[in-house]
C-alpha positions in Angstrom: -28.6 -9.4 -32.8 -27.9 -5.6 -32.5 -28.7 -6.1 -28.6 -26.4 -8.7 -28.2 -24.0 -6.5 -29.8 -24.1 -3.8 -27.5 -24.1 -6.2 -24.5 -21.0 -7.7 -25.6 -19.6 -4.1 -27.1 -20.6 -3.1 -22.7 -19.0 -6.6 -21.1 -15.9 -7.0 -22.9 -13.5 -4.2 -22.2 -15.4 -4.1 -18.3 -13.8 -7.8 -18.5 -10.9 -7.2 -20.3 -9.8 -4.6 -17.7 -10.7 -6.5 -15.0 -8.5 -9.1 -16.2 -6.0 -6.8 -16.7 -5.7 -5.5 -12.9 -6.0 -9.1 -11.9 -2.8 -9.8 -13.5 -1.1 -6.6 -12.5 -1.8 -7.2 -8.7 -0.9 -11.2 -9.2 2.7 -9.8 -10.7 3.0 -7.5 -8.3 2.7 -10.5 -5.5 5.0 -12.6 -7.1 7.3 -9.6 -8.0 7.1 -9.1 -4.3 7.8 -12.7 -3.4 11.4 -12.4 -5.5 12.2 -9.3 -3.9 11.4 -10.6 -0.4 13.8 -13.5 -1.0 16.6 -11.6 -1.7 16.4 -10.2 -4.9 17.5 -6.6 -5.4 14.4 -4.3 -6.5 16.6 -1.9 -8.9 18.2 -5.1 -10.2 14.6 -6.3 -11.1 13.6 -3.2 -12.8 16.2 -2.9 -15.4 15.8 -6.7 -16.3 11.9 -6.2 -16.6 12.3 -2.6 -19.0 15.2 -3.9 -20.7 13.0 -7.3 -22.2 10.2 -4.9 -22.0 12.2 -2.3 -24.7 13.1 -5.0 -27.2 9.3 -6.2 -27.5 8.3 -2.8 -27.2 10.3 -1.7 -30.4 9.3 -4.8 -32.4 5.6 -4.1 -31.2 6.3 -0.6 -32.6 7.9 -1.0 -36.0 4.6 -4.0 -36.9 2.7 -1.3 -35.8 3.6 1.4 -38.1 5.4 -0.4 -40.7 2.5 0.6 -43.7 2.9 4.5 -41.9 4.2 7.3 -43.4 7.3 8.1 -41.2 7.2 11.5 -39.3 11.1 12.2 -37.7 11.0 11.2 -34.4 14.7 12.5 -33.0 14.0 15.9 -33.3 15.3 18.5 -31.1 11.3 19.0 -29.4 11.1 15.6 -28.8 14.5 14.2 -27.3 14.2 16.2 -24.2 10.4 14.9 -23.5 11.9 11.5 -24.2 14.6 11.5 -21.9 12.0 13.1 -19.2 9.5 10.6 -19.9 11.9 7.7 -19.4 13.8 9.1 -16.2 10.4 10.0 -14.5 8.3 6.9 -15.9 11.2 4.1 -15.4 13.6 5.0 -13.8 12.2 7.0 -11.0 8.8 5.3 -11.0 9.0 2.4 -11.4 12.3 2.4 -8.6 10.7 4.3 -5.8 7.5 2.1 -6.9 9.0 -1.9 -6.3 11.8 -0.1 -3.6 8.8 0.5 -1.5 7.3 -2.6 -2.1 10.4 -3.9 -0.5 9.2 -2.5 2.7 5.4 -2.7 2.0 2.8 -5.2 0.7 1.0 -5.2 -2.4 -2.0 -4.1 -0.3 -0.7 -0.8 0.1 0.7 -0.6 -3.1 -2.8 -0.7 -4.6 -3.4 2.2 -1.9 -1.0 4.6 -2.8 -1.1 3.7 -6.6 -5.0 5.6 -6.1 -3.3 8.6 -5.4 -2.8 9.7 -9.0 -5.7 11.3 -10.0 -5.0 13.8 -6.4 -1.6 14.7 -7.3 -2.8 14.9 -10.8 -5.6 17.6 -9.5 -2.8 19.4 -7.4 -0.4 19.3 -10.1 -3.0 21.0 -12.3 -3.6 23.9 -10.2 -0.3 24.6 -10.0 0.7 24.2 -13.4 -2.5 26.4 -14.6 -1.0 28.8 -12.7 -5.0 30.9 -12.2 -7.6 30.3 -9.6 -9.4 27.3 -9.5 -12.8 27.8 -10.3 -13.9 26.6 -6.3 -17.6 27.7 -7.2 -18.0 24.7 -9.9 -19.7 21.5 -8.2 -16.8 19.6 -9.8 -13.9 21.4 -8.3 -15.6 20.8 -4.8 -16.2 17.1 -5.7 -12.6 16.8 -6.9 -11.1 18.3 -3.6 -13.4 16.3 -1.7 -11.7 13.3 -2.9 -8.0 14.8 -3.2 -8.8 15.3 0.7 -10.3 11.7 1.2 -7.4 10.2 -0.6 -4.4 11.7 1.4 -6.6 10.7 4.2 -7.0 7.1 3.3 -3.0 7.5 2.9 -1.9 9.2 5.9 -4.0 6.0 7.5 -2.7 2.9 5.5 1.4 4.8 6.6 0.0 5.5 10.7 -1.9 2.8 11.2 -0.5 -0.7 10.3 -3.2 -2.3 12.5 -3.4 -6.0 13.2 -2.5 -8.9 11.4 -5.8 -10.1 9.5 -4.7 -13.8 9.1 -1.8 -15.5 11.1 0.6 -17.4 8.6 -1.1 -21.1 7.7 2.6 -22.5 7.6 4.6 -21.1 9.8 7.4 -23.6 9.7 8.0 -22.3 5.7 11.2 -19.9 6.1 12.5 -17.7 3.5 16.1 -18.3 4.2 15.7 -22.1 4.8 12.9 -23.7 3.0 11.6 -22.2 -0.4 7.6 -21.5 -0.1 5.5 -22.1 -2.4 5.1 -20.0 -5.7 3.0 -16.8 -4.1 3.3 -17.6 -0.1 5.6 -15.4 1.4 6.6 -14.2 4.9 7.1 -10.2 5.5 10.7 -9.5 5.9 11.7 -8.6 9.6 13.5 -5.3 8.7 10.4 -4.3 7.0 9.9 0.0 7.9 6.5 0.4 6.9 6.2 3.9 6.8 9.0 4.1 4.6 7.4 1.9 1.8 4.6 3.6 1.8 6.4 7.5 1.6 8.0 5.5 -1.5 5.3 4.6 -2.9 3.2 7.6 -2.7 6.1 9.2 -4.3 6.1 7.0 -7.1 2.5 8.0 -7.8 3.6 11.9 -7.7 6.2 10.8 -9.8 3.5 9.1 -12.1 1.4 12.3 -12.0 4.3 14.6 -13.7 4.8 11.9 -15.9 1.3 11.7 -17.4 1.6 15.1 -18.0 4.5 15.3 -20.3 3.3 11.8 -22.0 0.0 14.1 -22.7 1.5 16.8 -24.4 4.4 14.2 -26.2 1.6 12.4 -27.8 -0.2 15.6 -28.8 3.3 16.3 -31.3 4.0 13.1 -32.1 0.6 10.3 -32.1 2.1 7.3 -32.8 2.1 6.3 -29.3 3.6 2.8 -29.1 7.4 4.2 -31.0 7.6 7.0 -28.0 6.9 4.4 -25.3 9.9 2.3 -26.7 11.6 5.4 -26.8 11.1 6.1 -23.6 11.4 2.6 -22.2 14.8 2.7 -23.8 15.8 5.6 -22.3 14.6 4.6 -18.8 16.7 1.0 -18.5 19.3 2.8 -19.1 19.1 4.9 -16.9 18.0 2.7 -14.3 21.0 0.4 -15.1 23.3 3.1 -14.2 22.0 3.8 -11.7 21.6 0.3 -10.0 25.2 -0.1 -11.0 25.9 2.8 -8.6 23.5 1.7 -5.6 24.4 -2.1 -6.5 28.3 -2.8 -5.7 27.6 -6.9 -5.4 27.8 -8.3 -9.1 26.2 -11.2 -7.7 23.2 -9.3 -7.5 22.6 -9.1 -11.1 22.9 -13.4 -11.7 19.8 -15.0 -12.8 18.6 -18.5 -12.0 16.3 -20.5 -13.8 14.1 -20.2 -11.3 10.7 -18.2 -9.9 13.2 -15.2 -10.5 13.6 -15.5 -14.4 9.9 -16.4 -14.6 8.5 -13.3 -12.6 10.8 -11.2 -14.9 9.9 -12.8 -18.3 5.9 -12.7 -16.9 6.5 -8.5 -16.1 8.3 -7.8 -19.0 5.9 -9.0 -21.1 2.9 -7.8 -19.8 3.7 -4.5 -18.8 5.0 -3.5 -22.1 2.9 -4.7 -24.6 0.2 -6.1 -22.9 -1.2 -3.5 -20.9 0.0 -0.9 -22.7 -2.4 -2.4 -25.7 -5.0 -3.0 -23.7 -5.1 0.6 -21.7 -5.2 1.8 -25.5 -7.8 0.0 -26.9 -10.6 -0.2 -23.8 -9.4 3.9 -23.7 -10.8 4.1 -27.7 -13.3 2.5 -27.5 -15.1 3.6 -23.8 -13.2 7.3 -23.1 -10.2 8.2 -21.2 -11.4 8.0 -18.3 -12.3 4.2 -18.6 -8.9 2.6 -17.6 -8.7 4.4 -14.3 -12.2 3.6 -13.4 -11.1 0.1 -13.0 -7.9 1.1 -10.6 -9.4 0.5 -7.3 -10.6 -2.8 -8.2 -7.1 -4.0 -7.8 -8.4 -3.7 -3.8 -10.3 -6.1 -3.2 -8.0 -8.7 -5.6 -5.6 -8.0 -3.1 -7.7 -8.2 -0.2 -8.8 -11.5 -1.6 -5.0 -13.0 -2.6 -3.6 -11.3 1.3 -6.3 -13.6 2.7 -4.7 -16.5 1.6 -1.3 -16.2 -0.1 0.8 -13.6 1.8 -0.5 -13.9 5.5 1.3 -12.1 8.0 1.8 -8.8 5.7 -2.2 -8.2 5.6 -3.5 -6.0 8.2 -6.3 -4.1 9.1 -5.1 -0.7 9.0 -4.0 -1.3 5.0 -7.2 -2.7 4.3 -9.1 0.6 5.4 -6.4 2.9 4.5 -6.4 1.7 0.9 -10.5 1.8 0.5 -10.4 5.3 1.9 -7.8 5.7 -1.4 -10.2 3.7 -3.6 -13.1 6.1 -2.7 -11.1 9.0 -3.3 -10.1 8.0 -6.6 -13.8 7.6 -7.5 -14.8 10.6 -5.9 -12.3 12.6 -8.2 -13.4 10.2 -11.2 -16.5 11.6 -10.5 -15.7 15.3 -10.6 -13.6 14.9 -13.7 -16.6 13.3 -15.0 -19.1 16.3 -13.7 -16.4 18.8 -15.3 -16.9 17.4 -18.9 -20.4 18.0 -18.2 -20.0 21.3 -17.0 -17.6 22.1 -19.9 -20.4 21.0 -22.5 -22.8 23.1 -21.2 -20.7 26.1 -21.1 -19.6 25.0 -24.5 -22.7 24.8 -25.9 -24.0 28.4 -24.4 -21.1 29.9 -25.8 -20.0 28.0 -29.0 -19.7 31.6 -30.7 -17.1 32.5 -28.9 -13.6 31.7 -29.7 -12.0 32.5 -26.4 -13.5 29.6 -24.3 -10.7 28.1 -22.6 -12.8 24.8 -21.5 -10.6 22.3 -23.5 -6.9 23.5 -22.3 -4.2 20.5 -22.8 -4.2 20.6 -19.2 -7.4 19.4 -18.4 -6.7 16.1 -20.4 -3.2 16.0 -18.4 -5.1 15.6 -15.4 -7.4 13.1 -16.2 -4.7 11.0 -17.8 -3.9 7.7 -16.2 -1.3 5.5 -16.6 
């Protein structure tokens, strides 16, 4: 009985978060589908955070409703707020389905694997001291910062050719609805463009992990800062779409695939996933969520095989594995640096200036 306990207590959050990038890359298809048909991209953002928010603060007050209430709106906290929704939401999340615009989901899952190598940057700088280049896990860590920006620079150079012509090539977007996930690539498509977006969404994602890190550190009840936050990022993204977006038209709804891909985001990428990440993070270690990153990859190898045609190439498929084994390869070096830290730790536990466990360190292993 105790056997089958640990096998299950292994296999379920493994399956859970499998499950869980499944989804993500299936929404992001479909979320590409809308966007390909016309639908605007900021437009689609504020819609998603602004259901998102309401389930989000409901989520939040269940949560902590037997708590004792610590004061949230303080003067510490309403600046990382507003940071953590502008950077998260508004210029995430924007830059992140603006390039999908111009990309595929393929890519997206490429540049999405840059995170933990701007995160590594990002802690170097921020550190502000030498990185410590003679540790195995710094080396390991730049090896894949290096392979990552490789795999990268090759999914925006190198386009390739298309893996799989179209199966129906008399389906149009402008004449004949497709069916649910089969889309054609738009001709103004500038490839290089969506995937400078989306590698700056990741950057963007990086800075943001880092002032989520240290939020949570002064205020642990996670779930009433994300609503916060969320709350602070549609709004901000709705000004600014109503800025970028002059056509009211573009903000009408239809009770079609539209509605549905917006209800189906909005749901899942504020409770859902943010539960999840939580839990499988509790119970299996920080690093566990962002082991399972790269397996969006091959799901969207798999779906561009069959749903989405003529915007699979070659030169995305490699690109974005060279991504996928960087973001291992750093995985792995955060994973060598705890070790290291441990034993340093334990030769040294009487003395109180080891510097192993900086807030810093957790920032850059933080994933979204």
């Amino acid at each position: 009985m105790g056997g089958m306990r640990t096998v299950l207590g292994e296999a379920i959050p493994s399956t859970v978060m499998f499950i869980m990038e499944f989804c993500t890359i299936s929404l992001t298809i479909m979320a590409k589908t809308i966007i390909s048909r016309g639908m605007s991209p900021f437009v689609f953002v504020v819609y998603t955070n602004a259901l998102g928010s309401i389930l989000l603060l409901l989520y939040s007050c269940l949560c902590y409703r037997n708590q004792s209430e610590q004061p949230l709106l303080s003067f510490q906290l309403l600046p990382r707020v507003f940071l953590l929704g502008l950077i998260g939401i508004t210029v995430a999340q924007n830059l992140a389905f603006l390039g999908l615009s111009y990309g595929s989901p393929i890519v997206a899952c490429g540049m999405g694997n840059l995170i933990p190598a701007f995160s590594f940057i990002l802690a170097i700088i921020i550190r502000r001291k030498e990185n410590d280049w003679k540790s195995l896990s710094s080396q390991v860590k730049a090896i894949g910062t290096v392979i990552s920006f490789v795999g990268a620079a090759s999914v925006a150079l190198y386009k390739g050719p298309v893996v799989k012509q179209s199966p129906l090539p008399s389906f149009s977007l402008q004449l004949i609805p497709p069916p649910l996930l089969i889309f054609s690539s738009p001709q103004d498509e500038n490839w290089i463009l969506g995937c400078v977006l989306l590698a700056a969404a990741s950057l963007a994602i990086s800075v943001w992990n880092i002032i989520q890190v240290g939020t949570v550190e002064k205020y642990p009840q996670v779930m009433k800062i994300v609503s916060l936050y969320s709350l602070v990022g549609t709004l901000l993204s709705a000004i600014l779409t109503v800025i970028i977006e002059r056509d009211v038209d573009a903000w009408k709804l239809k009770l079609d695939m539209e509605l549905l891909v917006i209800i189906l985001t909005g749901i899942f990428g504020s409770v859902i996933r943010s539960s999840v990440h939580l839990w499988c993070m509790q119970k299996k270690g920080p690093l566990f969520a962002s082991i399972f990153k790269p397996v969006g990859i091959p799901i969207a190898s798999m779906f561009g095989c069959f749903l989405f045609a003529d915007t699979f190439h070659y030169g995305s498929i490699i690109g974005a594995l060279a991504c996928g084994l960087g973001h291992y390869t750093l995985i792995w070096g955060q994973i060598m640096g705890y070790d290291e830290a441990g034993i340093k730790n334990h030769k040294s536990r009487s003395s109180p200036s080891d510097d192993q466990k900086t807030p810093l360190l957790q920032q850059e292993d933080s994933q979204v």
